[in-house]
C-alpha positions as CSV (number, residue, x, y, z in Angstrom):
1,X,-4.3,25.8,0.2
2,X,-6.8,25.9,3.1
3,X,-5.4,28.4,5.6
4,X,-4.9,27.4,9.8
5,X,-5.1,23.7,9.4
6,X,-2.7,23.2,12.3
7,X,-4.3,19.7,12.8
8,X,-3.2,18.0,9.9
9,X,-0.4,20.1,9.6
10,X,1.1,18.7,13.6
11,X,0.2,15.5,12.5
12,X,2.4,15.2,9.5
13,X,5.1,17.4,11.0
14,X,4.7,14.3,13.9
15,X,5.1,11.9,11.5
16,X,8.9,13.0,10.6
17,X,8.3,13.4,7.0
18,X,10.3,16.9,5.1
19,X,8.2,19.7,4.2
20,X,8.1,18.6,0.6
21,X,6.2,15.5,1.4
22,X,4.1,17.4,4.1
23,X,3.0,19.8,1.1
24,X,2.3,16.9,-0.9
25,X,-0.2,15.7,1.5
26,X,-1.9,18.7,2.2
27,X,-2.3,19.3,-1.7
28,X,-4.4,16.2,-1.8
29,X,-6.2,16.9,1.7
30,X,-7.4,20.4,0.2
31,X,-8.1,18.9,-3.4
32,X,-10.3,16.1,-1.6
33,X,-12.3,18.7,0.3
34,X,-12.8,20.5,-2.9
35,X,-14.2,17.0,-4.2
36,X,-16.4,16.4,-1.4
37,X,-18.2,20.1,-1.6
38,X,-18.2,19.9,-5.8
39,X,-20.0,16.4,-4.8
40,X,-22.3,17.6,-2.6
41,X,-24.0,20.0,-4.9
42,X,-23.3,18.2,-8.3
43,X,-27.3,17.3,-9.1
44,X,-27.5,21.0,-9.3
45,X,-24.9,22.2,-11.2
46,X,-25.2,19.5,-13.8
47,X,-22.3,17.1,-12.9
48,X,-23.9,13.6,-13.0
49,X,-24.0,12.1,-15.8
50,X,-21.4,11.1,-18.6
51,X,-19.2,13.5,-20.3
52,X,-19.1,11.3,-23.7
53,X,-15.6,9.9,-23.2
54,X,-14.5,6.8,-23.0
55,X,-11.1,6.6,-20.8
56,X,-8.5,4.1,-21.0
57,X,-10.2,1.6,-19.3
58,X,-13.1,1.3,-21.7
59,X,-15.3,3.2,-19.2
60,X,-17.8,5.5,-20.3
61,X,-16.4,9.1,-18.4
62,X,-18.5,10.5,-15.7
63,X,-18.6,14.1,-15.0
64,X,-17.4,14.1,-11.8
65,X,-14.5,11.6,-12.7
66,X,-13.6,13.8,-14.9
67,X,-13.6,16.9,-12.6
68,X,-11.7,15.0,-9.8
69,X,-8.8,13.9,-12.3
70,X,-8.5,17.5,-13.8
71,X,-8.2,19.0,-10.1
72,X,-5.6,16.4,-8.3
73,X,-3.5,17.0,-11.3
74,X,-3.9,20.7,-11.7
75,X,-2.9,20.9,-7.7
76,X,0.0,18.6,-7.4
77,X,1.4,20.0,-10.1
78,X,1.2,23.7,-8.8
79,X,2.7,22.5,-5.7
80,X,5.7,22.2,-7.4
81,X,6.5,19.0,-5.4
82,X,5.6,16.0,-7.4
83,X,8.1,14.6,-10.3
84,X,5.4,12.5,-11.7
85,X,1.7,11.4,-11.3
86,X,-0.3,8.2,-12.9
87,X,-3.8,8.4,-13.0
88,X,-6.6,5.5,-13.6
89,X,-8.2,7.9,-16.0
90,X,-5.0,8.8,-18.1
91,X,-3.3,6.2,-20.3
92,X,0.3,7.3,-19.8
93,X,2.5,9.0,-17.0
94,X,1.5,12.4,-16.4
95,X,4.1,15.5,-16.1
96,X,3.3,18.1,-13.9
97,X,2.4,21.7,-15.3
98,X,4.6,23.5,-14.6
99,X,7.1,21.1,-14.9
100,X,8.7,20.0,-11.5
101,X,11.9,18.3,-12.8
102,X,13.7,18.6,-9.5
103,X,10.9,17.5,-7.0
104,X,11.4,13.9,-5.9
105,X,7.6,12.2,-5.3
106,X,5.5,10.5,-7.7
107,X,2.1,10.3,-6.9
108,X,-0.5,7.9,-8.2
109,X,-4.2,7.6,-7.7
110,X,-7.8,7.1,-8.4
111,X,-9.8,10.1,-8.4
112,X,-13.1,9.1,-7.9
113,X,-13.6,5.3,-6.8
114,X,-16.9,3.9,-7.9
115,X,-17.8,6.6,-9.7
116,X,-20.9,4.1,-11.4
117,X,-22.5,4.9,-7.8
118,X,-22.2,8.6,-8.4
119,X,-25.9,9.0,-9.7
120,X,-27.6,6.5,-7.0
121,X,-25.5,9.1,-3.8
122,X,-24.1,6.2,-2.8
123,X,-20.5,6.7,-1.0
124,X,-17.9,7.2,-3.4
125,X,-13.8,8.1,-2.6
126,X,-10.9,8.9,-3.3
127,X,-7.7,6.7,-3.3
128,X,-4.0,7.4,-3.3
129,X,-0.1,6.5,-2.8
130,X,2.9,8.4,-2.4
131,X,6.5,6.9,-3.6
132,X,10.3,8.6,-4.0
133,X,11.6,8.7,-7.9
134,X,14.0,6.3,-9.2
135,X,15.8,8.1,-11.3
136,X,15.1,11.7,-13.1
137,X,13.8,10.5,-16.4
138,X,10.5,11.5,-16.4
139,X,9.7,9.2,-19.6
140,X,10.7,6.3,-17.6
141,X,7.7,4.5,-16.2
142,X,9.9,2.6,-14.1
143,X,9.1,5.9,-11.8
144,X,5.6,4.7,-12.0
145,X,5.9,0.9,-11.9
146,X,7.0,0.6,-8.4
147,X,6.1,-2.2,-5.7
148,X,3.4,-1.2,-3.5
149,X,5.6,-2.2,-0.7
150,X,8.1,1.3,-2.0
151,X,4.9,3.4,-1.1
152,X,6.2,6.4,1.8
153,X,2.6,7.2,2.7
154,X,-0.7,5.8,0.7
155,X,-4.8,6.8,1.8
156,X,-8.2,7.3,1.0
157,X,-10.7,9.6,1.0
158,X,-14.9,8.3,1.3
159,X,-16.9,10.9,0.3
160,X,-20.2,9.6,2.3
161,X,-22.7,10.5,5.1
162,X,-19.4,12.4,6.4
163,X,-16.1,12.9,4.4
164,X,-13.5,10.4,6.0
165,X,-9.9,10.4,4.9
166,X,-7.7,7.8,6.3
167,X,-4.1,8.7,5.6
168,X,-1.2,5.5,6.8
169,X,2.4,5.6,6.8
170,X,4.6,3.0,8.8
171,X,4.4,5.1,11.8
172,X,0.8,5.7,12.2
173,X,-2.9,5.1,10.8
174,X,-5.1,7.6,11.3
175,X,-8.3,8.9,9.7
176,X,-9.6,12.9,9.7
177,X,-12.7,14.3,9.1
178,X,-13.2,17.6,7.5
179,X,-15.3,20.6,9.1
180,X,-17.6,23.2,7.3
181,X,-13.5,25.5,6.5
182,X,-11.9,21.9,5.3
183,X,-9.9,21.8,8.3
184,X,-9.1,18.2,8.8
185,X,-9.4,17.4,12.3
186,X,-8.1,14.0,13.6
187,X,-11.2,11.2,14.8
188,X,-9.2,7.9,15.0
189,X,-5.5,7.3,15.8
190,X,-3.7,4.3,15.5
191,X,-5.8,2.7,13.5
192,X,-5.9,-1.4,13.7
193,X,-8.0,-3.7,11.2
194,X,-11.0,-4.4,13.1
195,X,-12.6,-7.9,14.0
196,X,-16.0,-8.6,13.2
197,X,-16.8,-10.9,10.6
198,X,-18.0,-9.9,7.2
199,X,-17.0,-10.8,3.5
200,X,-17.4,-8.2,1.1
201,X,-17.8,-10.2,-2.3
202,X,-19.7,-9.2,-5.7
203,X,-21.4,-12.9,-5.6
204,X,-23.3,-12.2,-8.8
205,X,-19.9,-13.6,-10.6
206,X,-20.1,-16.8,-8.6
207,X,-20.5,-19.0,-11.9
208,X,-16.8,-17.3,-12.8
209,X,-15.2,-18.4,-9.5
210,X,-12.7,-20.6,-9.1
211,X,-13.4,-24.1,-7.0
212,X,-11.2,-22.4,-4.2
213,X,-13.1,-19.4,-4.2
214,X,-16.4,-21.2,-4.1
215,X,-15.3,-23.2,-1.0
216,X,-13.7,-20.2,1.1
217,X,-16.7,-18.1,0.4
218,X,-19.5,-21.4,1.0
219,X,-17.4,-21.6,4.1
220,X,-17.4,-18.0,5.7
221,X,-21.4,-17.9,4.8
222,X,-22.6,-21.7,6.0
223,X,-21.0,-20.4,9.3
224,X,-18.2,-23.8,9.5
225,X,-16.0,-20.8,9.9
226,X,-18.1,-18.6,12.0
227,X,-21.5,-16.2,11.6
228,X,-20.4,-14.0,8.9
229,X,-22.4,-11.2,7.5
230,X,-22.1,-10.3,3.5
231,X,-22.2,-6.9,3.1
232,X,-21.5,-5.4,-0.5
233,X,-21.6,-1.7,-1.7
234,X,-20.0,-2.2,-4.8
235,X,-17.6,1.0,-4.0
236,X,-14.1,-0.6,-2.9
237,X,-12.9,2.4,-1.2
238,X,-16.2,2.5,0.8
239,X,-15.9,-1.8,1.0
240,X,-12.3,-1.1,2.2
241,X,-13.3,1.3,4.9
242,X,-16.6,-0.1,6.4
243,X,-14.1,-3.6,6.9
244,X,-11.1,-1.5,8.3
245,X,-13.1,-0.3,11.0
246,X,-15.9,-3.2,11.6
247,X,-13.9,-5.9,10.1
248,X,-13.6,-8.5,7.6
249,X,-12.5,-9.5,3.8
250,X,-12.9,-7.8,0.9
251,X,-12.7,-9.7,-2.4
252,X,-12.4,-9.4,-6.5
253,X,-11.2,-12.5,-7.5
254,X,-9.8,-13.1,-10.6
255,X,-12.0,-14.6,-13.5
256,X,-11.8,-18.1,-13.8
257,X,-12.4,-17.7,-17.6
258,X,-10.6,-15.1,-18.7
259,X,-7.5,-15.3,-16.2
260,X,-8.1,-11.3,-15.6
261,X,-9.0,-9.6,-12.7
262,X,-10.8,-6.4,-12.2
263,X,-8.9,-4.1,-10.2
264,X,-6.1,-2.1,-10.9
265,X,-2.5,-2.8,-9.0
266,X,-1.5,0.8,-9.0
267,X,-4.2,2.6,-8.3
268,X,-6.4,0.7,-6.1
269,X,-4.8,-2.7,-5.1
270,X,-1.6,-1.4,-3.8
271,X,-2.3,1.6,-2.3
272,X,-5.0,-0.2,0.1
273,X,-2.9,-3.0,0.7
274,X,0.0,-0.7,2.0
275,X,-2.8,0.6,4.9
276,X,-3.9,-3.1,5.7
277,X,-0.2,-4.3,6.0
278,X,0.2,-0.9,8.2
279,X,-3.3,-2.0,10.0
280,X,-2.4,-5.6,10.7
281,X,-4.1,-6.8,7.7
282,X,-2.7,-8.6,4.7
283,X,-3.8,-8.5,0.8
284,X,-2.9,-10.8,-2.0
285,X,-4.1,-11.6,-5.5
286,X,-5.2,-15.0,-4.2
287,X,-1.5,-16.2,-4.3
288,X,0.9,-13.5,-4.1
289,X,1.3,-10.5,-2.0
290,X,-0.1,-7.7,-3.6
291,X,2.7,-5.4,-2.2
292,X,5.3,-7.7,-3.4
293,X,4.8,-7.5,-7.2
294,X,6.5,-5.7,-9.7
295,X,3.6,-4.3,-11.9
296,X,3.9,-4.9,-15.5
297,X,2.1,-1.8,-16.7
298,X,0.2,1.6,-15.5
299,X,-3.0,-0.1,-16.0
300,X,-2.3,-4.0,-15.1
301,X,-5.6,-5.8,-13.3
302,X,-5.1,-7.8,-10.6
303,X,-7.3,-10.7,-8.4
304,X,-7.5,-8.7,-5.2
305,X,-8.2,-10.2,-1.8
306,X,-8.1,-7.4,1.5
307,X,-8.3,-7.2,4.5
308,X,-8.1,-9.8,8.1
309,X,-5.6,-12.0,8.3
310,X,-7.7,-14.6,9.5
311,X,-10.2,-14.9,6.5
312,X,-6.7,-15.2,4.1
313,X,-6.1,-18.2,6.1
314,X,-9.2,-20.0,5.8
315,X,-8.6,-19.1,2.0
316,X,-5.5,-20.9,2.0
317,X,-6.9,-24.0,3.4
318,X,-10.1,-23.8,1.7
């Protein structure tokens, strides 16, 4: 744990969660630092690249994937707060060791978002959420398989031209930047979804679009609905953050062929939907509210649409 961040540690004390929770936080804070050096000097000690694996998804591993995943578990589960973790890497529910049978948070997350970036230095993140347990069976998954809308606090870290982290309850949305010790000093407060206009779509899958998605998206760049800018880095966490600040919609629509979508509910959908419902944005999968569905299992895709509630509209009517 990174000694005399008062900071961070105010702020959560601020934000009337218990010292379990606060510990919690601060365990992923410190692990993300840790992240952000280990990234800033992997070309020379060896991590980029692929480890050989293949991970549940069907992804060939990366290195620092790899790394990041080994180091939020190994911390959360010394800080003998956190009943239960899922990972995008790890097939099934992870128990902490050493085991914390008593603690009451489950933790979820992705540990390196768009980690195919990782060899190009573009910005790459981190992405998290933070529930209660249901019950005290840690072979349940229904621990796990929660409602994004259940999330306590949920956040992000963007490991870019500065490391950001962006941490949202119902209270407050703030982000943090870290200095040269990992202290995590406090930048933006009160964080609200900003209001230029930009869509953030991979248009390379166009011929897999539905009609609808064809017409909101011919809409938003003919300018009937105003002069929007595309702007795509192919990172959702750094996708998410540019349009938090600046503006806009995010979108991974589902394939009109296969019926699938490409991102995952637990790990990236909900968690960022619970900051843009915090932020006075919305998300949905392009009919439901993201937060509002019971996920099926630890690894279920979703359609995923993010961000102003004013491009969802023109969706809707589109």
């Amino acid at each position: 744990m990174i000694k005399n961040n008062e900071e961070l540690n105010s702020y959560l004390t601020n934000q009337n969660l218990n010292e379990d929770l606060i510990l919690v936080l601060k365990t992923i804070s410190d692990s993300c630092f840790e992240i952000s050096e280990t990234i800033r000097s992997s070309g020379i000690n060896n991590l980029i690249g692929k480890t050989g694996e293949i991970n549940v998804q069907g992804e060939k591993v990366e290195k620092l994937d790899e790394y990041a995943n080994n180091l939020l578990i190994r911390n959360l589960s010394h800080s003998g707060k956190v009943f239960l973790m899922g990972s995008e890497e790890i097939e099934s529910a992870i128990i902490p060791n050493p085991n914390n049978i008593d603690s009451e948070y489950v933790v979820v997350f992705d540990p390196l978002d768009g980690s195919s970036n990782i060899d190009v230095s573009v910005t790459i993140g981190t992405i998290f959420a933070i529930y209660k347990k249901i019950n005290n069976d840690q072979n349940d998954l229904e621990n796990l398989l929660q409602k994004g809308k259940n999330a306590i606090v949920a956040g992000y870290t963007v490991y870019g031209s500065s490391t950001v982290m962006c941490l949202s309850s119902s209270v407050d949305t703030s982000l943090f930047s870290f200095d040269k010790n990992g202290r995590a000093l406090r930048t933006h407060s009160n964080i609200k979804h900003g209001n230029s206009n930009i869509y953030s779509v991979n248009e390379s899958n166009w011929n897999n679009f539905t009609e609808k998605d064809k017409s909101w998206i011919k809409k938003l760049k003919s300018g009937t609905e105003g002069e929007y800018t595309a702007r795509y880095v192919g990172s959702l966490v750094s996708d998410f953050h540019r349009n938090l600040i600046k503006g806009g919609v995010f979108a991974y629509p589902y394939d009109s062929i296969t019926g699938e979508g490409r991102l995952r509910l637990i790990y990236e959908c909900n968690p960022l939907s619970f900051i843009a419902k915090n932020t006075n944005g919305d998300a949905s999968d392009g009919e439901r509210k993201i937060l509002e569905i019971k996920p099926s299992n630890l690894h279920q895709r979703v359609g995923f649409y993010v961000g102003s509630k004013k491009e969802m509209e023109i969706r809707k009517k589109s």
